[in-house]
PAFI-638637 format. One record per residue (C-alpha): residue in one letter; chain; x, y, z. Coordinates in steps of 0.1 Angstrom, whole numbers, plus 2048, in hexadecimal, padded with zeros to 3 digits. Layout:
> aa,ch,x,y,z
> A,A,X,Y,Z .
...
# end
This chain:
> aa,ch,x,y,z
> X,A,800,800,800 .
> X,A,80D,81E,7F6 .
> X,A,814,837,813 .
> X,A,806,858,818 .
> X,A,827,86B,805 .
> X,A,818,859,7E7 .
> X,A,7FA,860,7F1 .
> X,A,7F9,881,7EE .
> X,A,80E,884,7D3 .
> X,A,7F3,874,7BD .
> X,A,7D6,886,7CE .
> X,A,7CC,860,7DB .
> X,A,7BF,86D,7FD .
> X,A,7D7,86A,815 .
> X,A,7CF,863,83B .
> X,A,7E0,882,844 .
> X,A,7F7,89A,837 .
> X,A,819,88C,82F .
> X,A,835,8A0,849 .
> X,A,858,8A1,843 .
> X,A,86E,8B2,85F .
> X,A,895,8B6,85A .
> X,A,8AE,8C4,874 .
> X,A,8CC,8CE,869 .
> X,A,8ED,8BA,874 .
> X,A,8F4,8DF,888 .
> X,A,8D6,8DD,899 .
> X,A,8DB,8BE,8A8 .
> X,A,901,8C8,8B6 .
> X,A,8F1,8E6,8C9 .
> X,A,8D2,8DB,8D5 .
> X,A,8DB,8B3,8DA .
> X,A,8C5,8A2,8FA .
> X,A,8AE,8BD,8F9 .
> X,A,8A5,8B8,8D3 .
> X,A,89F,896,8DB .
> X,A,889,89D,8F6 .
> X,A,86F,8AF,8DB .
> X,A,877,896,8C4 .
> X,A,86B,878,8DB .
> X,A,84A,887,8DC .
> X,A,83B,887,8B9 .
> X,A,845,864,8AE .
> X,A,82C,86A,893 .
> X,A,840,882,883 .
> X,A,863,872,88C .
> X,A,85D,84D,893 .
> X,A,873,83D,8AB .
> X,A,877,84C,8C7 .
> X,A,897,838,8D6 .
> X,A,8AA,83E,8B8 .
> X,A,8C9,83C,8C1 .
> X,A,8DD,865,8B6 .
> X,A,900,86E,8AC .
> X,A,8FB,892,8B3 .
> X,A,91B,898,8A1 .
> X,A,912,88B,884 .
> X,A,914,89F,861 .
> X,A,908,888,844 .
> X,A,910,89A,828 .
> X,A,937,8A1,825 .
> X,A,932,8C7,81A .
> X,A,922,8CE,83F .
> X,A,948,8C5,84E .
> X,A,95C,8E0,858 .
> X,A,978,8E7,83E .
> X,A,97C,8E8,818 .
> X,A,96D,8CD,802 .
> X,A,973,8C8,7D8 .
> X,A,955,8B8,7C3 .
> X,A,954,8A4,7AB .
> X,A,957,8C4,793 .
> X,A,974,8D2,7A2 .
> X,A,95E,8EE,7B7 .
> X,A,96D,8F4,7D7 .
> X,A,953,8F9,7F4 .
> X,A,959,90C,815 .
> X,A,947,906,836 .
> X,A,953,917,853 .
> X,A,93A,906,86B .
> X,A,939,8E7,873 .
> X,A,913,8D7,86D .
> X,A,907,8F3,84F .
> X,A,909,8F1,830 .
> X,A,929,8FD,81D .
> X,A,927,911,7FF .
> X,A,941,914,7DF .
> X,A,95B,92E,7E6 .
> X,A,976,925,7C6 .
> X,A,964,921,7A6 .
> X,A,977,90E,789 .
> X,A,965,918,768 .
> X,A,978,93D,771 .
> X,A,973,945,74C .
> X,A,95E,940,72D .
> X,A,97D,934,71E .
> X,A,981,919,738 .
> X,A,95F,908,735 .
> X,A,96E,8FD,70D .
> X,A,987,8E7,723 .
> X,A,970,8DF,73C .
> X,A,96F,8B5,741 .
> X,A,94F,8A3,74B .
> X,A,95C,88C,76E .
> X,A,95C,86B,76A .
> X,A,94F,868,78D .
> X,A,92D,866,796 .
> X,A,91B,87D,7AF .
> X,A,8F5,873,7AC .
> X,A,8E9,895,7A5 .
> X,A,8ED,8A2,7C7 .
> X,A,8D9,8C6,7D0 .
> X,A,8E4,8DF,7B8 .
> X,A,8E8,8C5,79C .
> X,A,8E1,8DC,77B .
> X,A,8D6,906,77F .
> X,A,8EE,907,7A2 .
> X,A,904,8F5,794 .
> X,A,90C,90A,775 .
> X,A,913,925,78D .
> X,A,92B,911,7A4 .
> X,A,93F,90B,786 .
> X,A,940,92E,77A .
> X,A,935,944,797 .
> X,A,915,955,79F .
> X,A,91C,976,78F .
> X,A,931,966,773 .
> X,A,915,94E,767 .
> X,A,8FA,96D,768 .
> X,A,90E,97E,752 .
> X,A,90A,95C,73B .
> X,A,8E8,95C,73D .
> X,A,8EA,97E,738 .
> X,A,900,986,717 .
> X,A,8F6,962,70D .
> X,A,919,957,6FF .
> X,A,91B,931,6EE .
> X,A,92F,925,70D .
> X,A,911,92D,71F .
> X,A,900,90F,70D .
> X,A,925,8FD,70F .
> X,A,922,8FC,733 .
> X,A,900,8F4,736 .
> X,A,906,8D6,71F .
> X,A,91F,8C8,733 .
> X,A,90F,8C9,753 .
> X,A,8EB,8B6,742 .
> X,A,902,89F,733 .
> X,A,912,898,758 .
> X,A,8EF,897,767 .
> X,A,8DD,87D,749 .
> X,A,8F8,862,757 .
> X,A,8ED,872,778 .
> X,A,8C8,865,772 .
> X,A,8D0,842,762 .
> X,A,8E4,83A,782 .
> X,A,8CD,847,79A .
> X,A,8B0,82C,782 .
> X,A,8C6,810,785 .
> X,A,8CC,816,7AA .
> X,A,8A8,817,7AF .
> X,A,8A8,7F9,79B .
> X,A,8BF,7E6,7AE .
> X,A,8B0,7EF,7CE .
> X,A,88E,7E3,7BE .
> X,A,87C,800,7C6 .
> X,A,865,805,7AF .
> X,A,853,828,7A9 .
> X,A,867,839,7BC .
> X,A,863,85A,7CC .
> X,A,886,868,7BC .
> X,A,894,889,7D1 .
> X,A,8A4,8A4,7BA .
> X,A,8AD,8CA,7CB .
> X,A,8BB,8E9,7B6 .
> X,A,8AF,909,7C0 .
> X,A,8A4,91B,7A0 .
> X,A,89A,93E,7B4 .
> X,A,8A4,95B,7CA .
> X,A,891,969,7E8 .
> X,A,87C,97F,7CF .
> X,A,87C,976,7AF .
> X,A,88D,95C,793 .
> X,A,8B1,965,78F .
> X,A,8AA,966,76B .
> X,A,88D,970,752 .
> X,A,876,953,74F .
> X,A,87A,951,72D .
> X,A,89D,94D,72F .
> X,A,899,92E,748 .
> X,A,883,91E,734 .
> X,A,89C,923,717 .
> X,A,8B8,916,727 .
> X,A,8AE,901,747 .
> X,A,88A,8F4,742 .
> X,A,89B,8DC,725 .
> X,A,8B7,8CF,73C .
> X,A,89B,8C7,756 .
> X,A,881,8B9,73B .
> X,A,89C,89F,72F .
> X,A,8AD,89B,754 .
> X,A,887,88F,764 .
> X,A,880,87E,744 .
> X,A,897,861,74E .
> X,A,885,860,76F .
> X,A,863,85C,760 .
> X,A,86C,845,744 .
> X,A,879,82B,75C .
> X,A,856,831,774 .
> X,A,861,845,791 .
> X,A,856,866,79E .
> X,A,869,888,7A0 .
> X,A,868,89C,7BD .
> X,A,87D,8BB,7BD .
> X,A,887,8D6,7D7 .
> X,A,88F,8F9,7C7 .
> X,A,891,916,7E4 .
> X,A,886,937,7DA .
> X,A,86E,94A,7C7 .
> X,A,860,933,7A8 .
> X,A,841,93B,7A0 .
> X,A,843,946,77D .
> X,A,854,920,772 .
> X,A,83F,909,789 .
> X,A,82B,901,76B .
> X,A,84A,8F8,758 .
> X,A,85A,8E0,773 .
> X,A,83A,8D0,773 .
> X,A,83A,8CB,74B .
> X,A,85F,8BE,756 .
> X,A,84E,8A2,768 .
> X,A,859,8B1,78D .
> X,A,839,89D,7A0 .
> X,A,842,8AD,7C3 .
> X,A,84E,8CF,7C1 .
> X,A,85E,8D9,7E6 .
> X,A,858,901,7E6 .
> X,A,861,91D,7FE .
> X,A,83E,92C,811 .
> X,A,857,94A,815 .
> X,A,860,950,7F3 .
> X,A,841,94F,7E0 .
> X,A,826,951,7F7 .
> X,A,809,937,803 .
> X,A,7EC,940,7EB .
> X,A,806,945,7D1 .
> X,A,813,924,7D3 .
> X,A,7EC,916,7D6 .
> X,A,7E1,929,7B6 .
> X,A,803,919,7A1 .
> X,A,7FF,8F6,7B0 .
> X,A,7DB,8F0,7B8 .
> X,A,7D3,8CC,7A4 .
> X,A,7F1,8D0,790 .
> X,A,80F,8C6,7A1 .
> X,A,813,8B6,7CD .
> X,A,81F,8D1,7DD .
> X,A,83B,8C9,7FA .
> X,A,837,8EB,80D .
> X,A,856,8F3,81C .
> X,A,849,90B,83C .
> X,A,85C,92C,840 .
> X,A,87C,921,84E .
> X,A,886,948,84C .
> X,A,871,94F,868 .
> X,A,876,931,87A .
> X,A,88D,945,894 .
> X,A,880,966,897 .
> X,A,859,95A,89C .
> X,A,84A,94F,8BE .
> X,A,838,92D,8C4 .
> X,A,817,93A,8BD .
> X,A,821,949,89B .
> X,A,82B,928,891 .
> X,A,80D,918,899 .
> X,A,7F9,92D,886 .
> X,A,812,92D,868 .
> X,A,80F,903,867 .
> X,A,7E5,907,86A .
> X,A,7E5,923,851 .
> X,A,7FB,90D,837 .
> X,A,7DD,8ED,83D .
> X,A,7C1,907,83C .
> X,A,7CE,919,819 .
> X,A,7DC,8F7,80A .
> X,A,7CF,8D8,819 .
> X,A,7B9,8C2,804 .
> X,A,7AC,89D,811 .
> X,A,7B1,896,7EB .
> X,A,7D8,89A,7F2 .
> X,A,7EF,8B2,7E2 .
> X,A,803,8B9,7FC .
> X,A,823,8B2,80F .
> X,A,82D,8CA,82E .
> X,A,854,8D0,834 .
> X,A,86A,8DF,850 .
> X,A,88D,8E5,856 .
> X,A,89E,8EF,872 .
> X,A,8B6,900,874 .
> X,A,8CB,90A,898 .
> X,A,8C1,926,898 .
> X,A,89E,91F,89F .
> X,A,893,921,8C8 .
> X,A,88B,900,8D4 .
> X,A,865,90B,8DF .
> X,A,864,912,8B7 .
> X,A,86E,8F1,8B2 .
> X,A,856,8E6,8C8 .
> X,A,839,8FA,8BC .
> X,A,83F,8EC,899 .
> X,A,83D,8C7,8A0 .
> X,A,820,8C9,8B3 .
> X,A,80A,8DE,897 .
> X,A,817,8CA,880 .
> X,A,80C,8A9,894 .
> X,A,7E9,8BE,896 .
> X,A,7E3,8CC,872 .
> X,A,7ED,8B1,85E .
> X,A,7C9,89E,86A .
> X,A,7B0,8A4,853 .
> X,A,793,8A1,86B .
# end
């Protein structure tokens, strides 16, 4: 039987509203027996609640203090232990330099930031708007390099599925197309150069009978249509970014939405405001049909009585009766 994920993803009527909660690797270091106190009390949202915790843990290798070289040759930063780093040395310097530029051999498994994020780790931010901008041919040079990178990506991440006999599966991709207020390009000129890498990217998904869902922070409202023709299934969207009856009017019986709540305000709000932000979310977009997903991060920043406050509207809301 599929679960409720699946559920509401195919507007099957779900049970409840699917909940996914994330703490970041920082979050745990600070906060530690504490966390795991509020954790232990909504094993509906968290399962287990003996689960054994390495508090020190960090998962992914970029959220290690130090310096760390992808696959690409991008260096990334992080000068705090449990956050994310982020690309300080960029080594597509010049347009001249993406004409030697060598696919790797080695495989990453489209990781966040696999295609648009990635163009600008290569080049740099203000480099690769000047691409998009004055539209030179390395511009589609790059581009070409990196889908051709991320195809291979997709056929390993099928035959890993296939391996693992998992079926239909619910495939995670994250790249996030927007800023806090807008695209960081006309919306015309993503769907000329982007909206084919992510047509042909997904189509490998979809061919071999699996689902896409795919994270994007930032403002995206003008191109939610177009990842949906690109076969995302599950678009994960910022609340803060485009706005709850925005993202309602562009997703409505279209495409599951996997709301990610506003993280931004996760530290500065009090436990009340957070409440009403996770029953305001159900009211505007909750639909016994399905549709939607609800998502939270936190971060350490965020007071513990936030935390708190969150779990348990979330526990609340997600009942439809």
């Amino acid at each position: 039987m599929k679960n409720d994920f699946y559920k509401a993803m195919l507007w099957q009527n779900p049970e409840q509203i699917p909940v996914g909660i994330g703490m970041l690797p920082a979050t745990w270091m600070k906060y530690r027996d504490e966390l795991t106190e509020i954790v232990a009390k909504y094993p509906s949202l968290f399962g287990d609640p003996n689960k054994e915790r390495d508090y020190d843990a960090i998962g992914m290798p970029t959220y290690a203090e130090g310096e760390h070289v992808d696959v690409w040759g991008c260096v990334w930063s992080n000068v705090k232990q449990g956050m994310e780093a982020i690309v300080t040395k960029h080594p597509v310097r010049t347009r001249a330099d993406v004409h030697t530029l060598e696919i790797p051999e080695k495989d990453d498994l489209a990781p966040h930031g696999f295609m648009y994020l990635r163009l600008g780790d290569l080049r740099g931010f203000e480099e690769i708007m000047l691409d998009f901008a004055e539209e030179p041919p390395e511009l589609q040079m790059l581009i070409d390099k990196v889908l051709a990178y991320n195809l291979r990506q997709m056929h390993k991440r099928v035959e890993g599925a296939r391996q693992r006999n998992r079926p239909n599966n619910i495939m995670w991709f994250g790249d996030d197309l927007g800023m806090q207020e807008s695209l960081p390009m006309s919306p015309e000129k993503w769907r000329k150069y982007l909206k084919p890498c992510f047509t042909a990217l997904y189509k490998v998904i979809k061919d071999a009978g699996h689902y896409v869902h795919m994270h994007t922070d930032g403002h995206i409202l003008e191109i939610i249509p177009d990842l949906v023709e690109c076969g995302v299934d599950v678009i994960n969207a910022q609340v803060g970014a485009n706005g709850m009856q925005a993202l309602k009017d562009a997703c409505a019986d279209k495409v599951c939405l996997n709301l990610d709540l506003d993280r931004q305000m996760f530290p500065f709000w009090t436990p009340a405001e957070c409440d009403a932000h996770v029953k305001e979310a159900v009211e505007t977009l909750g639909d016994p049909r399905g549709g939607l997903w609800l998502g939270v991060e936190i971060g350490e920043d965020v007071p513990l009585e936030n935390v708190d406050a969150l779990c348990s509207a979330l526990e609340r809301y997600r009942q439809f009766s």
